[in-house]
N, C-alpha and C positions, 0 to 999 in steps of 0.2 A: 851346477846345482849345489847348493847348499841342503843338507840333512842334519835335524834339528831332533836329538834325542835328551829329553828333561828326566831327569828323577828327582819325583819330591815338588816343582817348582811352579805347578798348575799346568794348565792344557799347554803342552807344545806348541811351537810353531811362531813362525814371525813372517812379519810383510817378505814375501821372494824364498821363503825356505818352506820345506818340506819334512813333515815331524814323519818320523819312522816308530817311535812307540809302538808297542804291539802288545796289549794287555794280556788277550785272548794267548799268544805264545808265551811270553811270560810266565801265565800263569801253567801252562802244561811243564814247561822247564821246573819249574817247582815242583812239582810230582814227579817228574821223571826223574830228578837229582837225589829226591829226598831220603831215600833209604841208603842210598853208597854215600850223602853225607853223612844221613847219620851214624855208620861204620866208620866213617872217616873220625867223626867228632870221638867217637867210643876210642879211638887207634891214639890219643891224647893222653889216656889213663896209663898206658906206658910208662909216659914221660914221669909223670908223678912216683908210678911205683921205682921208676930206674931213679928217683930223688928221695927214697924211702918217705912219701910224701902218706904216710899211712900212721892210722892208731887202731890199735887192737884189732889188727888183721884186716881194717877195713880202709881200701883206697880211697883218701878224702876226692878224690878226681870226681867219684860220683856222687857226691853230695853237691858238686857245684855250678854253679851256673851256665859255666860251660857245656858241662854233661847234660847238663837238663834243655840243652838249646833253646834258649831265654832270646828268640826274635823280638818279643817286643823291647828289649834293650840292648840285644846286638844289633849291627846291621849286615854280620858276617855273609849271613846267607842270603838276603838280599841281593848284597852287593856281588855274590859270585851269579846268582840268578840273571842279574843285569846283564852282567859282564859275558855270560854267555851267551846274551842274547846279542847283546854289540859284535859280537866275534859273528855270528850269524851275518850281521846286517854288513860288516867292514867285507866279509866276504861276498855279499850279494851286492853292494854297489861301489866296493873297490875305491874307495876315497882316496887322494892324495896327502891328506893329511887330516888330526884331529885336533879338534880345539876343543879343552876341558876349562869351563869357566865356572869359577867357584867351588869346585871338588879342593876336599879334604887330602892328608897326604896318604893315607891308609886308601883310598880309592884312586888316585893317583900312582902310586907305585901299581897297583894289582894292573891300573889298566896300561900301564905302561910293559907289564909283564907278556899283555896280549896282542899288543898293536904289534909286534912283526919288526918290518919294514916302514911303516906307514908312523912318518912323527907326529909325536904328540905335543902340540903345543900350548901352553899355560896361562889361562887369562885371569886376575881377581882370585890366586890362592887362598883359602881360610887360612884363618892366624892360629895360632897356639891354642891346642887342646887343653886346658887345666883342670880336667877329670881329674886326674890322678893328685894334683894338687888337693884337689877339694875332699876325695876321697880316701886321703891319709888324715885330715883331718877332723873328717867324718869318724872315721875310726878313734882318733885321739877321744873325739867328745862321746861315741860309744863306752869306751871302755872308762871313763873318768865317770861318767853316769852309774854306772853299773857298781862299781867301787863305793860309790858314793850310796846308794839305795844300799848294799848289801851291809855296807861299815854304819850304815843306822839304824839297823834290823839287829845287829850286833852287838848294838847297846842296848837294844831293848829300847829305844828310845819310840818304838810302834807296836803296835798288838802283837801278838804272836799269830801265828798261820790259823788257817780254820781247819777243824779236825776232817778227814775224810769218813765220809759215811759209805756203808754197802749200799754198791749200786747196781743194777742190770747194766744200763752202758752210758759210759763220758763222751760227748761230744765235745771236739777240740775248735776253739774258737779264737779270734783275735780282739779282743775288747782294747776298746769300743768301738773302734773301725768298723766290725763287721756286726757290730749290734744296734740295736734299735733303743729307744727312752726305760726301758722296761729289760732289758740287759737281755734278750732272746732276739740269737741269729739266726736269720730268715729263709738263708740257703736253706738248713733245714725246718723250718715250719711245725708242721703237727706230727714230725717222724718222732721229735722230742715227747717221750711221755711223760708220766708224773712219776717216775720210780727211778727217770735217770738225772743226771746232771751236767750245768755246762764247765769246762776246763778250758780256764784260758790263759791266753800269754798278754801280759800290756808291754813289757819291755821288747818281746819279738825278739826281730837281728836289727832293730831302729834304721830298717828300708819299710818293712809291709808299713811301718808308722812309728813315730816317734815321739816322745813324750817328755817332759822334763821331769827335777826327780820331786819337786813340788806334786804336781802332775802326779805322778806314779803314786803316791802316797793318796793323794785326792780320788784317785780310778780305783784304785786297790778298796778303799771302803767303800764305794759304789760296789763293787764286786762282790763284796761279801755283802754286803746287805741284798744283794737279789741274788743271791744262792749260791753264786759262783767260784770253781777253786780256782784260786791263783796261782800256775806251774811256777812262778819268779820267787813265789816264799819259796822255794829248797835252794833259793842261790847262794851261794859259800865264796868266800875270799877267794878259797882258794882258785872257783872257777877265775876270777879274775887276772889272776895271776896266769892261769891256763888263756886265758886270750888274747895278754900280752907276749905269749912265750908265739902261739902261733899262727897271731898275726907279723910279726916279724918273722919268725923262720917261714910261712910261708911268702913273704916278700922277697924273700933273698935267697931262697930256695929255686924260685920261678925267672930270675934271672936267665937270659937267655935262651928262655924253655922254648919259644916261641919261631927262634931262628930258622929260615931256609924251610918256612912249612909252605905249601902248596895243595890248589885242589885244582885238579882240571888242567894243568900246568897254570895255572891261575896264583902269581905273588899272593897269601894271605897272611905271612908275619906279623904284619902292623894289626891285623884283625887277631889274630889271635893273641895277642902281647897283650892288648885292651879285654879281650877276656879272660883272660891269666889273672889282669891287673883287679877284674869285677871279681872273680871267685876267690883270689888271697883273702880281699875283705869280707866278703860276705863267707868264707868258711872258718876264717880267725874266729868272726861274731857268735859261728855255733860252737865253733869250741868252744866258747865262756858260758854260752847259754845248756851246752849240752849234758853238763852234770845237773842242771835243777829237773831237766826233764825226765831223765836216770832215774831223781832220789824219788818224783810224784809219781813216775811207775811203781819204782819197789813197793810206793807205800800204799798203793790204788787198792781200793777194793772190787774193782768193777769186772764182768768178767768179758767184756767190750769196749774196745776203744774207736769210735767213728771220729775221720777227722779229712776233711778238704785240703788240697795243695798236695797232695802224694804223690803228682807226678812232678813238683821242683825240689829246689833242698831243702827248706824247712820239714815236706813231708816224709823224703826219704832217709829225714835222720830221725825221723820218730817211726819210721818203717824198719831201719835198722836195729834201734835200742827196742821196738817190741819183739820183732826176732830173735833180738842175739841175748836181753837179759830179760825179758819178758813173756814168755813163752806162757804161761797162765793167761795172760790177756788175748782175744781175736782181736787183731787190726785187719778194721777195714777202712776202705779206701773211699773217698764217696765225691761224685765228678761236682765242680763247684760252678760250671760254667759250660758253654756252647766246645762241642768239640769240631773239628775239621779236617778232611786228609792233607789240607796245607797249614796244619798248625803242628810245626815240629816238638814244641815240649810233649807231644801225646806221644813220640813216635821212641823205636830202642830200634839194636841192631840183634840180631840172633847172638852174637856171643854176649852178648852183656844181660842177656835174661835164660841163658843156659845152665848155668854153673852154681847150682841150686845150694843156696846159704856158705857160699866161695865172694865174702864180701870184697877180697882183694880186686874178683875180677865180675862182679855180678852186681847189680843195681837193687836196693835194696825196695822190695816192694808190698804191699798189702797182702792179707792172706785172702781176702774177697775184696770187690770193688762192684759198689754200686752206681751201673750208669744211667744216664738219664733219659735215653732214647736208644733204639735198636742200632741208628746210625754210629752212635756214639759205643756201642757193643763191640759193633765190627773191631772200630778204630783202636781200643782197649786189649781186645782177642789179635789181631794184629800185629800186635806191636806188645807181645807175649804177656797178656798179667792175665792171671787164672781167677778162675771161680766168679767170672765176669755175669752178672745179671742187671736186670733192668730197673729201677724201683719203681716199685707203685702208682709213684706222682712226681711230678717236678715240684716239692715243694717250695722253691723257692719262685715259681712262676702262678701259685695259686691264687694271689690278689689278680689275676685276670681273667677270673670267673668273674667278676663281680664289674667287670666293662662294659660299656655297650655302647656299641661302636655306630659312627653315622657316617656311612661312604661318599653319600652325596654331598659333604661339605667342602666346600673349595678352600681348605684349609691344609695343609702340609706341613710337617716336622720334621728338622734338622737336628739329627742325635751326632756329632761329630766323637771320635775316640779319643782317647789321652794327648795324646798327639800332635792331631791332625787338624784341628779346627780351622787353622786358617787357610790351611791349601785345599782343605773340602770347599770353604766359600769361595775360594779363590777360583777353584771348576764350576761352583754352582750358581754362580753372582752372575754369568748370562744370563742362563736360563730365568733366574727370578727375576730379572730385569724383561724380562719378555713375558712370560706369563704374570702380566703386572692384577691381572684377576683374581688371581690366587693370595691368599696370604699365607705365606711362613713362619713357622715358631722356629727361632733359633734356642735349641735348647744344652748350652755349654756341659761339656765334661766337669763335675766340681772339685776334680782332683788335679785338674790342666791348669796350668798359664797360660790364662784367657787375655792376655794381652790385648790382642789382635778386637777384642768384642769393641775397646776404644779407638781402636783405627778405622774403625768400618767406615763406609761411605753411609750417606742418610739413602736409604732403598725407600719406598714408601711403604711395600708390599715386605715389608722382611721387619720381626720383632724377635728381640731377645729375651728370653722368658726362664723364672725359677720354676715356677709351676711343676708340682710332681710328677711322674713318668704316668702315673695311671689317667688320672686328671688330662693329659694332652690327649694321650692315646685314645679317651672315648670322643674327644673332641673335631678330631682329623681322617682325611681319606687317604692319604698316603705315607709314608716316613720312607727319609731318605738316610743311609746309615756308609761308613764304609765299614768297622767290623763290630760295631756297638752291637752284645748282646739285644739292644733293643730292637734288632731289626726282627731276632730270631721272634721274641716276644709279640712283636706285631705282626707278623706273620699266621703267627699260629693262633689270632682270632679273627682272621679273614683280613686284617689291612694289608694291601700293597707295600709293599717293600721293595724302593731302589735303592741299591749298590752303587757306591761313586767310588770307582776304581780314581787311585791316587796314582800319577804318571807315576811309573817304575816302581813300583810298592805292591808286595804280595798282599793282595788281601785274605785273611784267614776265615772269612765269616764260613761258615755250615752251608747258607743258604744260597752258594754257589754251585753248592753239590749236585741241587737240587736239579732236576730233569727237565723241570719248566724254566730254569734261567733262560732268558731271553734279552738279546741287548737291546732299549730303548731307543725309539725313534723320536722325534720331536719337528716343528715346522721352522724352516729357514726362510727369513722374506717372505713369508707368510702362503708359500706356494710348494717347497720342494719341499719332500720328504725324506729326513736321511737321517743311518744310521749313526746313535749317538757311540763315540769311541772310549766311552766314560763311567755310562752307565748302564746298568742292568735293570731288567725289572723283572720279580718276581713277585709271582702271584695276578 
């Protein structure tokens, strides 16, 4: 017998083999792991402090992406999720031997860590990783930007900053990412009143988005003409100078930091070198960014700071500077998106939310934090941040008052995530091939490499559509999601909502939670009825 287990690579299985996939375990193994990893990932802040890897008392370990267990750019916990799920199954049907085709070396070493006895044999290795090539680079054109923007603000060669005014409260925003034609972001809606103001960053860590320094200058006057302060006027040479000192010391600092780590007796070195390698850069970028954000505190008048991302590092270094030099300001914290008990960025360990304003050893966090739902309460109270309550309204899901929905329409939509686009079609392209009655809106990620939309086969029944998210959703009786917020959204005005569980990949979506999840059935040869191993259907 041959046993055929995929991750990532569409439905298992081949003509004479036997797919062993197991979603439904899977997914338990994620919950059951997730608090001893996240102890384990917190047990890393050592390594930093044993590397004086600290500025004013504050271990950058927790500002980074690491800490913040950033799934959808690692694939650390996945891949240990896997892995112990393969160690289940090599134990339940005793193989002879494994054959790993097309695995990476970082998952190659791990499962080679677990196979035993039992060889592993190598078919179609990936070639060279060039991340980190790309990502030194990255960093190069970050800070040469920055330089550049700040050395022409220097000459006066562009306005000066706009004055701040008194205000009840600043919302922190990312322009124009997360704004709209009229420079108002939508996460928070009408919580914005007319007494407060928006406070944005356009340079970021030039990950959330990036700009060029034309660009920056053209965004910067849009900003100020629709009201908005710009945190990157307080940026100083000297920050610059501070991002090249700790972007290099933290690359050379992290050498070796990585070596001989393990979870589970699970090899995970290579997995954690790769995210050593992601938080060098992205915590060098706040150290140049970290003084302008300093100087627009000192200089705030507001006696509220409301701002989203508090629980990665962008938000917990503005959790830390209102703490530790901003004590006059409340920071709150305010949920920007669907939460879930398999979404680790939500998640801490008890010693890292214990040791109350001990930044060396304690994660820096809101002094209240508003959630969006009860469920999302729990997960918050949980996983230790205080003063947790609920708001009012989801304001960033209020354009779905204004839906109206028609179930009887033999019309269905495909929201696929950043991701995933093409191994969603890749599970779902039977199915739409069989139910040739139906029509589908393919409706792409606009932040993906939608490659894949030009390789498709011609379906007759499957169209790919720009069409807004509100516009489809009154259009259709079903959407089909794996962790697209849109699914939570459709849900919650009466459409059906299926889950395409992706082979080997934790899905995070909320609406799994849910009590009514029920796995989908569908008709095979248009007689037998069986359960589908892929999808969910809720609602």
């Amino acid at each position: 017998e041959t046993f055929v287990y995929t991750i990532g690579g569409g439905i298992p299985g081949s003509s004479g083999s036997i797919s062993v996939n197991d979603p439904i375990r899977l997914h338990e193994i994620a919950i059951e792991e997730r608090d001893a990893y996240s102890r384990w990932i917190y047990s890393f802040n050592q390594t930093f402090l044993n590397r004086r890897l600290v500025f004013e008392e504050l271990s950058l370990f927790l500002l980074s992406d690491c800490s913040c267990k950033r799934t959808e750019i690692f694939e650390t916990y996945a891949a240990i999720c896997n892995l112990l799920l393969i160690c289940e199954i090599i134990k339940e049907k005793t193989p002879d031997r494994i054959v790993a085709v097309s695995c990476d070396g970082k998952f190659l070493r791990s499962l080679h860590s677990v196979a035993g006895q039992v060889p592993v044999i190598v078919v179609s290795k990936r070639g060279i990783d060039l991340k980190r090539v790309k990502r030194f680079l990255s960093d190069l054109r970050f800070v040469s930007e920055i330089t550049a923007i700040t050395f022409l603000k220097a000459l006066a060669l562009v306005q000066a900053p706009k004055r701040l005014r008194e205000v009840k409260r600043q919302y922190f925003t990312i322009y124009p990412k997360m704004c709209d034609s009229h420079g108002k972001d939508n996460k928070y809606g009408s919580l914005v009143g007319a007494d407060d103001e928006y406070a944005a960053t356009i340079i970021s860590d030039g990950y959330h988005q990036h700009v060029s320094i034309l660009e920056y200058f053209r965004l910067r006057r849009k900003a100020f003409n629709a009201g908005i302060v710009v945190i990157d006027e307080y940026l100083s040479l000297r920050d610059c100078i501070k991002c090249v000192y700790w972007l290099s010391r933290l690359r050379i600092s992290l050498i070796g930091a990585s070596a001989a780590t393990s979870f589970r007796n699970i090899d995970t070195s290579l997995w954690i070198k790769e995210e050593f390698s992601q938080s060098a850069s992205r915590l060098g970028r706040f150290m140049g960014i970290m003084g302008s954000f300093e100087r627009f505190f000192d200089d705030s008048e507001t006696s509220e700071f409301v701002y989203y991302l508090h629980e990665y590092s962008i938000g917990r270094m503005m959790s830390w500077l209102l703490g530790r030099h901003s004590r006059t300001i409340k920071a709150i914290g305010f949920q920007h998106g669907p939460a879930a008990w398999r979404k680790l960025v939500y998640f801490t360990c008890p010693e890292e939310v214990s040791g109350k304003n001990n930044y060396r050893t304690t994660i820096p966090m809101p002094k209240e934090v508003l959630a969006e739902d009860n469920r999302s309460m729990d997960i918050y109270r949980y996983a230790g941040y205080q003063n947790v309550s609920v708001m009012k309204s989801i304001y960033r899901l209020a354009y779905l008052e204004d839906i109206k929905i028609e179930n009887d329409k033999l019309y269905s939509l495909i929201v696929p995530g950043l991701n995933d686009g093409a191994i969603m079609l890749n599970v779902l392209v039977g199915l739409i091939k069989k139910d040739y009655m139906r029509k589908y809106f393919l409706k792409p990620h606009p932040l993906a490499n939608n490659y894949y939309i030009n390789e498709l086969e011609l379906i007759q029944n499957l169209v790919v559509t720009t069409d807004p998210i509100d516009t489809l959703l009154s259009t259709v009786s079903e959407v089909f999601v794996t962790y697209s917020s849109v699914g939570v959204e459709a849900r919650r005005i009466g459409i059906t909502v299926k889950i395409v569980d992706i082979p080997g990949r934790i899905n995070q979506s909320p609406l799994l939670d849910e009590v009514n999840a029920t796995r989908d059935t569908y008709r095979e040869n248009g007689s037998k009825t069986i359960e589908s191993k892929y999808l969910w259907s809720i609602g």
